[in-house]
Each structure stands twice: as C-alpha cells, then as structure tokens.
PDB file as gemmi writes it, atoms N, CA and C in Angstrom:
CRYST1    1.000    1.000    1.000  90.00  90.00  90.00 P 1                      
ATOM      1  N   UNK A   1     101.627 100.012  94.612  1.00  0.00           N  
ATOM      2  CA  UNK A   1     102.451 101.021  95.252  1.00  0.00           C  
ATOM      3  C   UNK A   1     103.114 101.848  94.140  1.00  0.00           C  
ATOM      4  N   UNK A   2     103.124 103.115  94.254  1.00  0.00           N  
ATOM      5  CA  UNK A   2     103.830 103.900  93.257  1.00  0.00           C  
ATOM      6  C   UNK A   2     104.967 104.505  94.204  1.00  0.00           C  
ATOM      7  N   UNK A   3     105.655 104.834  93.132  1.00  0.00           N  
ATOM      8  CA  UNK A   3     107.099 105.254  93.114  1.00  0.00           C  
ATOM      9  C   UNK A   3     106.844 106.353  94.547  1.00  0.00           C  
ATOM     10  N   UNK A   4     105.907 107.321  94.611  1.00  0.00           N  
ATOM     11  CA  UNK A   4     106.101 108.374  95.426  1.00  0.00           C  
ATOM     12  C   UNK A   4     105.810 107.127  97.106  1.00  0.00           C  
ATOM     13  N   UNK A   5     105.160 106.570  97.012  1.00  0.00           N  
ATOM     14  CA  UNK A   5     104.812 105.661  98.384  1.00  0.00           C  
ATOM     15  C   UNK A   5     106.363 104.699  98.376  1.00  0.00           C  
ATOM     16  N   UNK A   6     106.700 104.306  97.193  1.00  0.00           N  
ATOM     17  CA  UNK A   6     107.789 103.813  97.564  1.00  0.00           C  
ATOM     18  C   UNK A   6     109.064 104.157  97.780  1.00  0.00           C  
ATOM     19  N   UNK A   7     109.461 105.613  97.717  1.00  0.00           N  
ATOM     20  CA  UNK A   7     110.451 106.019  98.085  1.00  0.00           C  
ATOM     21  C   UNK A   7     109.969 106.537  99.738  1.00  0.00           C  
ATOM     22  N   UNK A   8     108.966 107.313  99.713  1.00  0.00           N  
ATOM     23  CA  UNK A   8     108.477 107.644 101.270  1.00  0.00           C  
ATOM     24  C   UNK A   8     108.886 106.212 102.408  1.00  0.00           C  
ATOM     25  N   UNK A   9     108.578 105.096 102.101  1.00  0.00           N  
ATOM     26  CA  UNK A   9     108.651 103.980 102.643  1.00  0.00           C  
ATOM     27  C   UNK A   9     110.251 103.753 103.060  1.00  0.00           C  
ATOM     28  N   UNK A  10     110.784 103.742 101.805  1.00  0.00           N  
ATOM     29  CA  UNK A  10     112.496 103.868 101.763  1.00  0.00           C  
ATOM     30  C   UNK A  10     113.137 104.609 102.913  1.00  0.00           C  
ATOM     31  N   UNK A  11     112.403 106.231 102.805  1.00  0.00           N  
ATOM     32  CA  UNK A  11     112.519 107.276 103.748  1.00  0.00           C  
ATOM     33  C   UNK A  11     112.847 106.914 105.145  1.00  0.00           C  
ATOM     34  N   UNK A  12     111.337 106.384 105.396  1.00  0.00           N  
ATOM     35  CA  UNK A  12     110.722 105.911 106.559  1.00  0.00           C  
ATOM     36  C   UNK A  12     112.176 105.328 107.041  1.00  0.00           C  
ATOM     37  N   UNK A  13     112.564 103.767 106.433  1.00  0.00           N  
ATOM     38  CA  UNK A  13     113.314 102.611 106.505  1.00  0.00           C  
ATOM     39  C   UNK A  13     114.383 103.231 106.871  1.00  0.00           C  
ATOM     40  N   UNK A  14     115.433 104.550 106.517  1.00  0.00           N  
ATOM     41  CA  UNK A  14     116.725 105.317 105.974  1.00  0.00           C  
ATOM     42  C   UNK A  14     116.590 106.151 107.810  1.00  0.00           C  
ATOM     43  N   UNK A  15     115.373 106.155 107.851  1.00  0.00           N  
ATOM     44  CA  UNK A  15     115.780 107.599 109.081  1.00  0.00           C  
ATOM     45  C   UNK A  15     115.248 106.372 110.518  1.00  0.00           C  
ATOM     46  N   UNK A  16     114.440 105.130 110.351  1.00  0.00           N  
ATOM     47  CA  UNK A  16     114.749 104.236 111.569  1.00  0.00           C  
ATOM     48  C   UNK A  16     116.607 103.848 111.741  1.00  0.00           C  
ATOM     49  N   UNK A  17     117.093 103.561 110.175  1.00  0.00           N  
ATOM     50  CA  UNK A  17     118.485 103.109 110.578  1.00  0.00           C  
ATOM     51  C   UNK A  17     119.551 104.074 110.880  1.00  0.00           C  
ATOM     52  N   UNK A  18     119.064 105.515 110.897  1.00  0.00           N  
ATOM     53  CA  UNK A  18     119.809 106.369 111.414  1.00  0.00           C  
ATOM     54  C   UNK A  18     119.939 106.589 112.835  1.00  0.00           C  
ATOM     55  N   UNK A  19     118.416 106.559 112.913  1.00  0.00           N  
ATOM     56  CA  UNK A  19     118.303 106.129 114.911  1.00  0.00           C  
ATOM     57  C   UNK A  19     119.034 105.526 115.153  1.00  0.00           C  
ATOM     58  N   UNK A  20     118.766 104.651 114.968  1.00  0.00           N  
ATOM     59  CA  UNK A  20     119.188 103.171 115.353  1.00  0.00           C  
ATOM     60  C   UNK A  20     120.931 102.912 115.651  1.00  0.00           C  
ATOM     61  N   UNK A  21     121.847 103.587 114.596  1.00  0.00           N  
ATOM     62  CA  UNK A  21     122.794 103.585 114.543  1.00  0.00           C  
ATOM     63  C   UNK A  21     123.313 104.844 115.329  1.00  0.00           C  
ATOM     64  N   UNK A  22     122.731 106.074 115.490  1.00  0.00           N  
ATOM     65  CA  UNK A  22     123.128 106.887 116.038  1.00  0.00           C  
ATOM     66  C   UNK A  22     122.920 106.273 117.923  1.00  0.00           C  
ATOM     67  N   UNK A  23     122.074 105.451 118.055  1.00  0.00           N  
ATOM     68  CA  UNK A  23     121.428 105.285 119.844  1.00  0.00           C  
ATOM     69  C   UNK A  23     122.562 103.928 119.979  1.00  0.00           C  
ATOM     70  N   UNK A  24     123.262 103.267 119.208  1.00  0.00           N  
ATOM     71  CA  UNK A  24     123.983 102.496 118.890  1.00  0.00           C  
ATOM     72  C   UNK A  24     125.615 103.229 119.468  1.00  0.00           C  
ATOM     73  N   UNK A  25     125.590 104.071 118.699  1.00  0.00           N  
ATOM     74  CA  UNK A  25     126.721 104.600 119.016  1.00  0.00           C  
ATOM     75  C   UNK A  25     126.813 105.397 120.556  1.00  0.00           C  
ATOM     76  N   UNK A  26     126.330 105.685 120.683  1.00  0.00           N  
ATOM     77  CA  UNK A  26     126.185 106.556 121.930  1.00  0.00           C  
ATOM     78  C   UNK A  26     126.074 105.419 122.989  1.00  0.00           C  
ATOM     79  N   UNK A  27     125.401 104.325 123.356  1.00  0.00           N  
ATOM     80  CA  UNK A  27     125.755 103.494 124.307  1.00  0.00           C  
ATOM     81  C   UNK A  27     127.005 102.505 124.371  1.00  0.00           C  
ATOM     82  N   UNK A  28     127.196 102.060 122.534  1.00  0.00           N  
ATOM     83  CA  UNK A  28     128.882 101.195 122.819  1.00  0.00           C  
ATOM     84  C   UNK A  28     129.728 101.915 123.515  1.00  0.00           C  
ATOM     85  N   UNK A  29     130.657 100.276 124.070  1.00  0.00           N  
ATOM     86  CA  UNK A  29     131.730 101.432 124.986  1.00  0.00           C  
ATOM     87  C   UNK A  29     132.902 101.367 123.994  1.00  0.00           C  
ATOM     88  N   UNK A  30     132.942 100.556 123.092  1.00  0.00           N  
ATOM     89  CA  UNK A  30     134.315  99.500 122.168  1.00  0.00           C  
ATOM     90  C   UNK A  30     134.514 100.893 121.390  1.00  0.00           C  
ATOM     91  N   UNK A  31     135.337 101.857 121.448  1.00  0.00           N  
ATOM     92  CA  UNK A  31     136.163 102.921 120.408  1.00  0.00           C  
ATOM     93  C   UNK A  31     135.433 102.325 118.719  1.00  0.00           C  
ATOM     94  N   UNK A  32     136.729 101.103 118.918  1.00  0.00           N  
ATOM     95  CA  UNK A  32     135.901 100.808 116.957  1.00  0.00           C  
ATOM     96  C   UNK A  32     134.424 100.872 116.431  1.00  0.00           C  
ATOM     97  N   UNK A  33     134.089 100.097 117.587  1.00  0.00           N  
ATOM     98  CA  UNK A  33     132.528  99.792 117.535  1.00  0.00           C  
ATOM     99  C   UNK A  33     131.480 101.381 117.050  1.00  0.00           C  
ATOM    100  N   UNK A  34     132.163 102.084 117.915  1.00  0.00           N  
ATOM    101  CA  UNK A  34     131.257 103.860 117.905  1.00  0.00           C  
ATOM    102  C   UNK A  34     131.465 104.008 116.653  1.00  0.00           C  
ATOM    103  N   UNK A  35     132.386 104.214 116.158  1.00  0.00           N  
ATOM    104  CA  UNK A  35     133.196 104.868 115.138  1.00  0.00           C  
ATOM    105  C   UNK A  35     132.655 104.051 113.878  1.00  0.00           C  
ATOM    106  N   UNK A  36     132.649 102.494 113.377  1.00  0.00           N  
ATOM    107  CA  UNK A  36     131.323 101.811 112.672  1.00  0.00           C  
ATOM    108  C   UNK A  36     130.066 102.402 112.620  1.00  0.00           C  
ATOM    109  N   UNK A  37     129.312 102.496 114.101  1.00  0.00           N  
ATOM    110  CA  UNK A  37     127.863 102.787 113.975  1.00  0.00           C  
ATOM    111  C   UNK A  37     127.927 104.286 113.318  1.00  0.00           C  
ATOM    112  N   UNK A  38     128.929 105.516 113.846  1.00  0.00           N  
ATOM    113  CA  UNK A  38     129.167 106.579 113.378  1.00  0.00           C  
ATOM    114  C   UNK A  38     129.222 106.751 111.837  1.00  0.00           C  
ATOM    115  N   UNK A  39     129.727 105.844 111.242  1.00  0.00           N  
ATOM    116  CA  UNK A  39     129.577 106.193 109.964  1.00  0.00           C  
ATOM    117  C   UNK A  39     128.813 105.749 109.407  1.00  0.00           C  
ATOM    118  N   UNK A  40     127.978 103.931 109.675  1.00  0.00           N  
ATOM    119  CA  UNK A  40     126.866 103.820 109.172  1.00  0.00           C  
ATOM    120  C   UNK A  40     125.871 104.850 109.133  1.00  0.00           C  
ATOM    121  N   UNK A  41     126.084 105.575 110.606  1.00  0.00           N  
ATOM    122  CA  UNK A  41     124.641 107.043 110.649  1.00  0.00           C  
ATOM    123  C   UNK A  41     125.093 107.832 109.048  1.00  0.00           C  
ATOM    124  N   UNK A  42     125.844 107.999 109.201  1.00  0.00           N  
ATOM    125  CA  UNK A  42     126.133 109.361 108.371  1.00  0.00           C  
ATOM    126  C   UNK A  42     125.865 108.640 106.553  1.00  0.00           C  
ATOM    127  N   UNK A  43     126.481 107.722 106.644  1.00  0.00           N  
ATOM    128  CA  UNK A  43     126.335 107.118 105.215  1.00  0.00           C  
ATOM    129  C   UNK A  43     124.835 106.865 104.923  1.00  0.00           C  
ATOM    130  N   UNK A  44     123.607 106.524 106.060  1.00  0.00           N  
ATOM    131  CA  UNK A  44     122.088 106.865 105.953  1.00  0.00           C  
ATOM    132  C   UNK A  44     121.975 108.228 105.733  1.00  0.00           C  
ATOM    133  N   UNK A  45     122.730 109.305 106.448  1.00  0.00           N  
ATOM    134  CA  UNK A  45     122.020 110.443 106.212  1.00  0.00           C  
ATOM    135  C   UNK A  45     122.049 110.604 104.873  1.00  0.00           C  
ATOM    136  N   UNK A  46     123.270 109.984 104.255  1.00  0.00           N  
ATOM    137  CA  UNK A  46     123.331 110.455 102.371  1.00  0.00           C  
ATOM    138  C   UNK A  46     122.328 109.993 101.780  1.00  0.00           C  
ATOM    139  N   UNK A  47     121.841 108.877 102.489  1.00  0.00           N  
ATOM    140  CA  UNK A  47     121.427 108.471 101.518  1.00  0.00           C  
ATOM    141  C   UNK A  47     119.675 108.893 101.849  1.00  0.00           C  
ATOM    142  N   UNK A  48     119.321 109.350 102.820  1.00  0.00           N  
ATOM    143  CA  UNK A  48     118.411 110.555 103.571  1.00  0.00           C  
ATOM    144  C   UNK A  48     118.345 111.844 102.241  1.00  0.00           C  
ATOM    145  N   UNK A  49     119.601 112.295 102.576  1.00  0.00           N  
ATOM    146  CA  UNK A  49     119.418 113.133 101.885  1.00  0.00           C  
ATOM    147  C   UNK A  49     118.836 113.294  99.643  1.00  0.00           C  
ATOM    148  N   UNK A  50     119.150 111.562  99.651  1.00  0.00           N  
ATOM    149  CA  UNK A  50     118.999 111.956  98.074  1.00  0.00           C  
ATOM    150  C   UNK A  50     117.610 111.407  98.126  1.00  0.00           C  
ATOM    151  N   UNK A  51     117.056 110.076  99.137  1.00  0.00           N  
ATOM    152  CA  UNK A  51     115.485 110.128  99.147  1.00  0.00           C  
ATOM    153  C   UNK A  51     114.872 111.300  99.172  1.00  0.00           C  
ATOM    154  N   UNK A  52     115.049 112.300  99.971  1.00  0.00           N  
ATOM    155  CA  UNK A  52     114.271 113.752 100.357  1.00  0.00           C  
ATOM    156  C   UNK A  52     114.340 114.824  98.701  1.00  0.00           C  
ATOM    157  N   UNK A  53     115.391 114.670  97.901  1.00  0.00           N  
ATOM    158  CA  UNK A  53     115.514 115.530  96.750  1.00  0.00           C  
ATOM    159  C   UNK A  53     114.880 114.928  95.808  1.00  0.00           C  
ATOM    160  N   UNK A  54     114.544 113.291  95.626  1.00  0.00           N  
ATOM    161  CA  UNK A  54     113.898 112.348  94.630  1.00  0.00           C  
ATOM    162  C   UNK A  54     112.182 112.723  94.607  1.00  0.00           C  
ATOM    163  N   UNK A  55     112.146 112.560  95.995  1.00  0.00           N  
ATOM    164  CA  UNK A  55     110.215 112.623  96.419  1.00  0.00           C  
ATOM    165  C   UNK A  55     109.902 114.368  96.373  1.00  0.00           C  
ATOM    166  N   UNK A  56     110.770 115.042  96.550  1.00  0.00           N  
ATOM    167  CA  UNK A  56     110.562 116.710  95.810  1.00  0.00           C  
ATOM    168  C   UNK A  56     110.424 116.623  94.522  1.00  0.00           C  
ATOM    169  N   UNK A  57     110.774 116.386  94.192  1.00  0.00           N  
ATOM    170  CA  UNK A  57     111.530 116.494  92.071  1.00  0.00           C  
ATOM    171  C   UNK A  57     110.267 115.931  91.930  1.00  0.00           C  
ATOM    172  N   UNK A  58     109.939 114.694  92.671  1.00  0.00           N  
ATOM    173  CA  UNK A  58     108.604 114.199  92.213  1.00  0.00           C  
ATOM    174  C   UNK A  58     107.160 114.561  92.417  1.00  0.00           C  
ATOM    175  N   UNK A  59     107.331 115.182  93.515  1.00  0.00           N  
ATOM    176  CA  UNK A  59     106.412 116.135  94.073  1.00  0.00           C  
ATOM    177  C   UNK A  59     105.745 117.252  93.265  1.00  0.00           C  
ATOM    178  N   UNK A  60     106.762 118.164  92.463  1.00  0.00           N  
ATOM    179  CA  UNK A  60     106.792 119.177  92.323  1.00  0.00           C  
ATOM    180  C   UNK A  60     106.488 119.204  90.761  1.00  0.00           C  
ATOM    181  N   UNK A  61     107.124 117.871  90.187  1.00  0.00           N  
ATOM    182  CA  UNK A  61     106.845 118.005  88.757  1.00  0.00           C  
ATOM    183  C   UNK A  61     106.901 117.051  88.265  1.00  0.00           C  
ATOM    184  N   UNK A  62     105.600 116.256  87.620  1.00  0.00           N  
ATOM    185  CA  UNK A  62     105.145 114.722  87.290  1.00  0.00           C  
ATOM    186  C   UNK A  62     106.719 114.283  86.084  1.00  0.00           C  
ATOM    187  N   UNK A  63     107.236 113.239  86.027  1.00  0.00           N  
ATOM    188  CA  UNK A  63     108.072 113.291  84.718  1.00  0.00           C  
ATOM    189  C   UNK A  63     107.201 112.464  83.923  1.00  0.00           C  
ATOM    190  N   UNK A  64     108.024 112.505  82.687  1.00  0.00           N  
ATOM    191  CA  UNK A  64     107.627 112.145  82.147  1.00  0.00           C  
ATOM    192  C   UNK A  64     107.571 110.174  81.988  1.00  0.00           C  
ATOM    193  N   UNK A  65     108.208 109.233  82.718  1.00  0.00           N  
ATOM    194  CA  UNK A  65     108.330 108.396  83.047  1.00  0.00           C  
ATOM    195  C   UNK A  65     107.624 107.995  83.903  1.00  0.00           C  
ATOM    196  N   UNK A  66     107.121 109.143  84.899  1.00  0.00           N  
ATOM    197  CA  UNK A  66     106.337 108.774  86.138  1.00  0.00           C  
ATOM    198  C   UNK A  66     104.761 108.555  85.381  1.00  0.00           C  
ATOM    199  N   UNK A  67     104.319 109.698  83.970  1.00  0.00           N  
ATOM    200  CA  UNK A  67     103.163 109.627  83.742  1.00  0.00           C  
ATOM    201  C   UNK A  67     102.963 108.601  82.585  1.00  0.00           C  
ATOM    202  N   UNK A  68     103.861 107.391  81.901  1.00  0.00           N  
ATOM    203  CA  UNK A  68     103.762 106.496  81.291  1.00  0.00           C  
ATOM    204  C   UNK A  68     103.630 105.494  81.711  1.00  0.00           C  
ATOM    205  N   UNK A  69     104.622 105.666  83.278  1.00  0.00           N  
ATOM    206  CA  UNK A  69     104.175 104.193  83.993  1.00  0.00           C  
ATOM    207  C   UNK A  69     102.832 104.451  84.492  1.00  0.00           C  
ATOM    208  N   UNK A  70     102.029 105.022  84.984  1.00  0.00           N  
ATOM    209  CA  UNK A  70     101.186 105.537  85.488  1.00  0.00           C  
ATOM    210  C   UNK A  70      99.697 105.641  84.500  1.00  0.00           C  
ATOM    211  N   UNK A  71     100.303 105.040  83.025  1.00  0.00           N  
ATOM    212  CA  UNK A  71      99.189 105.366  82.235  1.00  0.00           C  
ATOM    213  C   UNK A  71      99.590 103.125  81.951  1.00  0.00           C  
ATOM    214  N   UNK A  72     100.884 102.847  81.897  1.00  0.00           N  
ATOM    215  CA  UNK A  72     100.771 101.264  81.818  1.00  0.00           C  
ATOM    216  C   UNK A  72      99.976 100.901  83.254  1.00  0.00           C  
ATOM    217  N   UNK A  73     100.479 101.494  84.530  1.00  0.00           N  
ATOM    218  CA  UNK A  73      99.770 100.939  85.501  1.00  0.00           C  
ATOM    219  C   UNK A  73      98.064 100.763  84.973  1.00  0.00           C  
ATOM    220  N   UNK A  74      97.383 102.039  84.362  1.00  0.00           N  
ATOM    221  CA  UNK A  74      96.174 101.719  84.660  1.00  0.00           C  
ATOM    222  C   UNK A  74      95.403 100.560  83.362  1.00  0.00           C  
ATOM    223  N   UNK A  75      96.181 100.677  82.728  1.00  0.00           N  
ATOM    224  CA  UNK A  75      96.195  99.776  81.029  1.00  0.00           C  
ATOM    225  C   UNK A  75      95.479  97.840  81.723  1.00  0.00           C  
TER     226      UNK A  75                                                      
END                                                                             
C-alpha cells in the first residue's frame, strides 16, 4: 500500500465517522449527548479537511520522499 492508497483509505474511514456522528446527532434526544456527537463531526471534518490537501500536494507533485520510498519499496 502506498502512501496515496493510504491516506485515500484514511479519507474513506474520516467521512464514514462524520456520517456516523452527524446521523448520531440528529436522532439523540440527551442535549449533551448532540452537542458530543456535534463536535466529534466537526473535529472529523478537520481532520477531512487536511486528508483532502495531503492526497492533492501528492497528487499534483511527486516529493521528494514519496520518490525514495518508492525507489526503497522497489529495491
């Protein structure tokens, strides 16, 4: 697995627990309870948001770390 499959995967993992926490919140009835799942959502979206800028950056332009591991991977 390389880095680009393994952050996509991450992705994947980051935007089920956003569901999850957002369909969470919307059926508790417990005040505290919403207000937990509410910020777990949002604290995924951050972290949504820096998977989505990592797999661009990587997308867009090999580093130089990506093409050493990538030359040990095939070694």
């Amino acid at each position: 697995m390389d880095s680009l499959e393994f952050l996509n995967d991450a992705l994947e993992d980051k935007i089920n627990n956003q569901t999850f926490y957002n369909e969470a919140a919307v059926i508790v009835r417990n005040p505290s309870a919403r207000q937990l799942f509410l910020r777990l959502r949002d604290e995924e979206m951050k972290h949504i948001e820096i998977l989505q800028k990592e797999i661009v950056a990587i997308d867009n332009k090999p580093f130089t770390v990506t093409k050493i591991l990538a030359k040990l991977k095939n070694s």
